[in-house]
C-alpha positions as CSV (number, residue, x, y, z in Angstrom):
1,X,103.7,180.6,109.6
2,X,102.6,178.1,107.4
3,X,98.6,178.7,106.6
4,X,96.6,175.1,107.3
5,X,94.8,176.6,103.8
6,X,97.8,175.7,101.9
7,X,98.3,172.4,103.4
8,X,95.0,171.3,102.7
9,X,94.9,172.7,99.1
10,X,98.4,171.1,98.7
11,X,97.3,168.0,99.6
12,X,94.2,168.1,97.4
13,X,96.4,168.9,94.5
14,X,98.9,166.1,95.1
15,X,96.1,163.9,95.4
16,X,94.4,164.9,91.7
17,X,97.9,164.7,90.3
18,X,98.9,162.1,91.5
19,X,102.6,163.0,92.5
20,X,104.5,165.2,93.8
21,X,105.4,168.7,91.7
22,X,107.8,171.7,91.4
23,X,106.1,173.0,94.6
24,X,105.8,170.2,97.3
25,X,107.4,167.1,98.0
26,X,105.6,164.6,100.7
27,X,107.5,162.0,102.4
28,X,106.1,158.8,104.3
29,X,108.8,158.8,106.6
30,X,107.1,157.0,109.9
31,X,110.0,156.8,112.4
32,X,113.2,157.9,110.9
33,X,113.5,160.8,107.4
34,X,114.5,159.2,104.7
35,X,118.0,159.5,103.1
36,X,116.8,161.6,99.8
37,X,114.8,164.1,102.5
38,X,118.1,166.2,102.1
39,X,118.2,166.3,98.3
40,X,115.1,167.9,98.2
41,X,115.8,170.8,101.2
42,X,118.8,171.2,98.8
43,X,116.5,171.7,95.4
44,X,113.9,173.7,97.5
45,X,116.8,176.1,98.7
46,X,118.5,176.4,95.0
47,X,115.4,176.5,93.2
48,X,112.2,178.9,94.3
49,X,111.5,177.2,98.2
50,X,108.5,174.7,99.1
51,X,106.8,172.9,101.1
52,X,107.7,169.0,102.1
53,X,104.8,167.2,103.7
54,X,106.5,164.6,106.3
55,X,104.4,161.8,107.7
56,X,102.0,161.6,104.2
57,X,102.6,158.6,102.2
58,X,102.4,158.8,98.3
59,X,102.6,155.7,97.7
60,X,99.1,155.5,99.4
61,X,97.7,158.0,97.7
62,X,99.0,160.7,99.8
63,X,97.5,159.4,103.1
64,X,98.6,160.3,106.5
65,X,101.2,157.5,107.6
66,X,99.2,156.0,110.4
67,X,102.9,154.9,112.2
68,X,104.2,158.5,112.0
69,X,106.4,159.5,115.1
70,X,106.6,163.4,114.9
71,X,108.6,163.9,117.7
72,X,111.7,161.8,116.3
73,X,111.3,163.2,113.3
74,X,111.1,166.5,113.8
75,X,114.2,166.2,115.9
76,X,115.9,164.7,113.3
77,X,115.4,167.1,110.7
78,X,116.4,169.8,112.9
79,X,119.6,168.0,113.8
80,X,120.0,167.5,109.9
81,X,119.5,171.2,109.2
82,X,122.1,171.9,111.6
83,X,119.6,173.3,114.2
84,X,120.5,171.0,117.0
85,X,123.9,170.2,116.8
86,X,126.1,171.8,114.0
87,X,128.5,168.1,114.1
88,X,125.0,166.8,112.7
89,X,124.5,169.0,110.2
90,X,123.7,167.1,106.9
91,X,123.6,170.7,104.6
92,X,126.1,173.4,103.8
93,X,124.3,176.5,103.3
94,X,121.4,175.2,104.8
95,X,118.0,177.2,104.2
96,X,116.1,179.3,106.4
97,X,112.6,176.9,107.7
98,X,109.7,176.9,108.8
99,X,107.6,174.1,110.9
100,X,103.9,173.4,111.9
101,X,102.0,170.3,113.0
102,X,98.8,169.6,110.8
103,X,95.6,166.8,111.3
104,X,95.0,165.0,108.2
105,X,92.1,163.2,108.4
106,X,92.5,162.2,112.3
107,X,96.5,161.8,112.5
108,X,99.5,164.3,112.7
109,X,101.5,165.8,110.2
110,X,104.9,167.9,109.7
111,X,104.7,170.7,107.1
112,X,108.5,172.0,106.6
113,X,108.8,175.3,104.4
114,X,111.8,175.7,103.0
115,X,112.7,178.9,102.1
116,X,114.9,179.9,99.0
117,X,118.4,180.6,99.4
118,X,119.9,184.1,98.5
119,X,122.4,183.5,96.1
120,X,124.9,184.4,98.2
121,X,123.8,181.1,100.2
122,X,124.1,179.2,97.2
123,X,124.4,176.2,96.5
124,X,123.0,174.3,99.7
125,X,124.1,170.8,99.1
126,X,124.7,168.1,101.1
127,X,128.0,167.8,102.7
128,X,129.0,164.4,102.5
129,X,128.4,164.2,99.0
130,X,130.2,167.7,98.1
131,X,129.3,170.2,96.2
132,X,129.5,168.8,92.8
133,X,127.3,165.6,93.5
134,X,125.7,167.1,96.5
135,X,123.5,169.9,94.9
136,X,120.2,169.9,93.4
137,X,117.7,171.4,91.9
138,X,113.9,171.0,91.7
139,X,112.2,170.9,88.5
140,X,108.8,169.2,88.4
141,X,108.9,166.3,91.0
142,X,112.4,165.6,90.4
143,X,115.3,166.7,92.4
144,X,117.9,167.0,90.2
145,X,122.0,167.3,90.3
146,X,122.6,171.1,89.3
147,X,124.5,171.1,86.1
């Protein structure tokens, strides 16, 4: 279970820093995940895990997206995680998960958890891509290829 504690503290750290870090990762997706989502559930589940805020913009400042459709997107990532329908799975060696719904400041978000890989479950990388240009690593706010 993901503690609302963290999200909040999270959220106020993003906000001093002013970007993302080795630890969290938001995402203003409104209506569909974005296409680099899946790098970074890959980096999460090579690196140490963490926590991707969907539906906060950091382009605004790490504000809620006031557009945000949570139920498309949740069903989306699951789909992607291989969840809902393995033929839509986006990951090989996808990571173990966790989801909650949050209010920020009057509006819904999705906090995703993703859990570190045991290395037996590693790499996770993105499928299409393969593994040599599929799997990444997070250090700082960067997802990175692993070398």
């Amino acid at each position: 279970m993901i503690d609302h504690g963290e999200v909040r503290a999270a959220i106020e750290r993003l906000r001093h820093q002013g970007s993302d870090d080795a630890h969290c990762e938001a995402k203003g997706c409104a209506q569909r995940l974005s296409a680099d989502l899946w790098e970074s559930v890959s980096a999460f589940a090579n690196t140490r895990g963490g926590l991707i805020l969907l539906g906060l913009d950091e382009r605004e400042g790490f504000t809620p997206c006031p557009a945000f459709q949570i139920a498309p997107i949740i069903d989306q990532f699951v789909e992607g995680i291989g969840d809902g329908s393995p033929t839509g799975a986006r990951l090989t060696n996808p990571p173990r998960y966790e989801v909650e719904r949050f209010m920020v400041e009057g509006t819904t978000i999705l906090a995703v958890r993703i859990i570190e890989n045991d290395l037996d479950r590693k790499p996770c990388y993105i499928r299409a891509r393969g593994v040599a240009s599929g799997s990444f690593k997070r250090v700082d706010d960067k997802d990175l290829l692993l070398s």
